[in-house]
C-alpha positions in Angstrom: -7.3 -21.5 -8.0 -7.4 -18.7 -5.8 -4.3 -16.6 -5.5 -4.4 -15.8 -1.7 -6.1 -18.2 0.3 -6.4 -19.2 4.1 -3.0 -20.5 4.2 -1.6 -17.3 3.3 -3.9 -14.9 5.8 -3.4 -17.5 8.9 0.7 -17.0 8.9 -0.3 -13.5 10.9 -2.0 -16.0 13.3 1.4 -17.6 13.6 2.3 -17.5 17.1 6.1 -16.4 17.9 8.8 -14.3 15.8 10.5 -17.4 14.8 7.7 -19.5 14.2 5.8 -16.7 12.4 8.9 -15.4 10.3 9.0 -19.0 9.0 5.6 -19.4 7.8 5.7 -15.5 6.6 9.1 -16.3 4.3 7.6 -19.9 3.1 4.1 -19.0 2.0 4.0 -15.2 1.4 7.0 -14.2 0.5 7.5 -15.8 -2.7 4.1 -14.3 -3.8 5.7 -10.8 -3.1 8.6 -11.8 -5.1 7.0 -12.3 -8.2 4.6 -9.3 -7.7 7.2 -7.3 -6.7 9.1 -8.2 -10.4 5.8 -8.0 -12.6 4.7 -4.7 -11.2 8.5 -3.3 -10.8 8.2 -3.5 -15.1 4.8 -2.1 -14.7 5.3 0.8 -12.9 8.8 1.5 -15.2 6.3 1.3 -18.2 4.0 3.7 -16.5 5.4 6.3 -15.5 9.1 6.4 -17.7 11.2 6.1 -14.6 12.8 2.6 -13.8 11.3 1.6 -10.5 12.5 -1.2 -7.6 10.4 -4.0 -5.5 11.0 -3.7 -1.7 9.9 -6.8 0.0 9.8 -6.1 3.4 12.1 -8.1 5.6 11.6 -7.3 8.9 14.6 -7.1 9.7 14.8 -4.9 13.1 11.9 -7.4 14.8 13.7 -9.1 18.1 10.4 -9.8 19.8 7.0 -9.0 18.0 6.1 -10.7 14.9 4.8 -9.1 12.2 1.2 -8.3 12.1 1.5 -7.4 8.3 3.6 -7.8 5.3 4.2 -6.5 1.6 5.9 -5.2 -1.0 6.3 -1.6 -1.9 7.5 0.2 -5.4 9.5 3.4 -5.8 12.1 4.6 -7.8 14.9 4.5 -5.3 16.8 1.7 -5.6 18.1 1.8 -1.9 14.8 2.3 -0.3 11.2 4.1 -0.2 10.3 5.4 2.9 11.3 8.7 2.5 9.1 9.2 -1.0 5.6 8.3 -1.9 5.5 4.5 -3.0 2.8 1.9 -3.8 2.5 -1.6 -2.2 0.6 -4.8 -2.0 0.6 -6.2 1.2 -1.1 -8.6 3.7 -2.4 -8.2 6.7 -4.3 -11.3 8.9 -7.8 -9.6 7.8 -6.8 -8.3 4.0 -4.8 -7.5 1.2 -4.0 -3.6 0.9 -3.3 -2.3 -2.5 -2.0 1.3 -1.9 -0.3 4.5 -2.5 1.5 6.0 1.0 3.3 8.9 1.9 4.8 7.9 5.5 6.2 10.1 8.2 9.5 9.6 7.1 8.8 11.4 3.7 10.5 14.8 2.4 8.3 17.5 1.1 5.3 16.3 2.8 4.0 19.6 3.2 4.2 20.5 -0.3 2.5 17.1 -1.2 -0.4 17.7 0.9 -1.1 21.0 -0.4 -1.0 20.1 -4.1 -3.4 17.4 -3.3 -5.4 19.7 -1.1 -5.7 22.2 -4.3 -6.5 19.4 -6.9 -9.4 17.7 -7.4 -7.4 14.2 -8.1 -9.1 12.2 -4.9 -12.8 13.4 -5.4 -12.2 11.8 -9.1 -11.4 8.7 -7.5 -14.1 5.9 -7.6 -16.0 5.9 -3.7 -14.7 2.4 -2.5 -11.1 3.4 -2.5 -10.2 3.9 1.4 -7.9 6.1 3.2 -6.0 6.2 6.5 -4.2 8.4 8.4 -1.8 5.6 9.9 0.1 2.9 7.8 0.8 0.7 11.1 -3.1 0.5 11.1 -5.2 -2.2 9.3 -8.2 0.3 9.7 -9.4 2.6 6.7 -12.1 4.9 5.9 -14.0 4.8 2.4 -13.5 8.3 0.6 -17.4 8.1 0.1 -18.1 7.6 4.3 -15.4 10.1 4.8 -16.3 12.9 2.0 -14.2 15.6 1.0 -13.9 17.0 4.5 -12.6 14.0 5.7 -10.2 13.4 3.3 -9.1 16.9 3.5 -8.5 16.8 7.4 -6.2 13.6 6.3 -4.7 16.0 4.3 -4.0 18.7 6.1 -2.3 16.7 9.1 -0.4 15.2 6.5 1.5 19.3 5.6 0.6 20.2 9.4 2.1 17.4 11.8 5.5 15.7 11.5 4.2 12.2 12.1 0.8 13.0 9.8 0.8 10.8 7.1 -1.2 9.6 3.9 -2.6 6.3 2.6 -4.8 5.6 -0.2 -6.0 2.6 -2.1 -8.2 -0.4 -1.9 -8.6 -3.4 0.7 -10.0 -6.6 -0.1 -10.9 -8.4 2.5 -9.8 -12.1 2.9 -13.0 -13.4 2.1 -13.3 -11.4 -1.1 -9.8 -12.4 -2.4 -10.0 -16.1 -1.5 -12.4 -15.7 -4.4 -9.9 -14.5 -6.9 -7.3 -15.9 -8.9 -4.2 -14.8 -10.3 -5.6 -13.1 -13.8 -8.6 -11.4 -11.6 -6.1 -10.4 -8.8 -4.3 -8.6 -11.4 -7.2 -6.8 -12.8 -7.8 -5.5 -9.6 -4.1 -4.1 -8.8 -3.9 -2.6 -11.7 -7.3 -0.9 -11.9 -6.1 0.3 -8.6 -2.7 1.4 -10.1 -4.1 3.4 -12.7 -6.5 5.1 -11.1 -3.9 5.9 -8.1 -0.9 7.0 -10.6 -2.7 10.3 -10.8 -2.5 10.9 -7.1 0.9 10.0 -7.5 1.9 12.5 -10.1 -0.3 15.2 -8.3 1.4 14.9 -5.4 5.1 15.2 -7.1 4.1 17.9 -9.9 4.7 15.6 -12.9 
């Protein structure tokens, strides 16, 4: 039995706040509850540092529904916006398994540039994408953008206040109506691994 399915991708063709919050907090959010436990433990195991599940609430929406939804990992208890964090997340075309740094980050700059003098990302396998803009569903494969696109991604990333960085892999809805729970989970944390290096790069561990 497939993990995500239809049911879970249509919710984002929910029309309404109300009507879409509903669906959003009946069918997907449980699944982001219990992978935002199980991977909570994983990351704490990873890396030595005990981290937290944010399941995103949308809390602040009055008018537009969501057009995506998730949950991210960090080690702050009270929230993860302002560090880098990892998530697994929805949106109506895909599910995102990621690493971001958003615009509200500290140090940004210094991030950038100790990913800009590693070679961390060209190590990375050539399927993993990156984007320049979390509030996008669109990404670029590392292999279609090479290292001088990943390196302009970069650079905006220490150069402009609202630059940011994401990186990871998408699966589109197709491909993980085909997976089940075990086969999801190989996935996510193939993905983790090979992302926990970024990770580290980026805060000098």
């Amino acid at each position: 039995m497939s993990y995500w399915n239809e049911k879970h991708f249509k919710v984002f063709a929910t029309p309404g706040l109300e009507a879409r919050m509903s669906a959003l907090i009946e069918k997907v959010r449980p699944k982001f509850e219990e992978l935002g436990e199980q991977y909570s433990a994983y990351f704490s195991g990873k890396t030595g540092e005990e981290f937290h599940p944010h399941v995103a609430k949308h809390m602040r929406r009055t008018v537009n529904p969501p057009n995506d939804s998730w949950v991210a990992f960090a080690p702050n208890k009270r929230g993860y916006k302002a560090v880098p964090h990892f998530q697994i997340g929805l949106w109506e075309s895909h599910v995102f398994i990621i690493l971001a740094v958003i615009y509200e980050a500290n140090g940004k700059t210094a991030m950038a540039e100790r990913l800009l003098n590693s070679d961390v990302i060209e190590n990375l396998p050539g399927d993993m994408v990156v984007s320049g803009d979390h509030m996008k569903p669109e990404a670029s494969s590392i292999a279609e953008l090479g290292d001088e696109g990943v390196n302009k991604l970069l650079q905006r990333l220490r150069d402009v206040k609202k630059g940011e960085f994401v990186i990871g892999r998408h699966l589109h809805r197709e491909e993980a109506d085909a997976l089940n729970k075990s086969q999801f989970d190989e996935l996510v944390e193939k993905t983790f691994d090979e992302l926990l290096p970024v990770y580290n790069t980026m805060l000098n561990k």
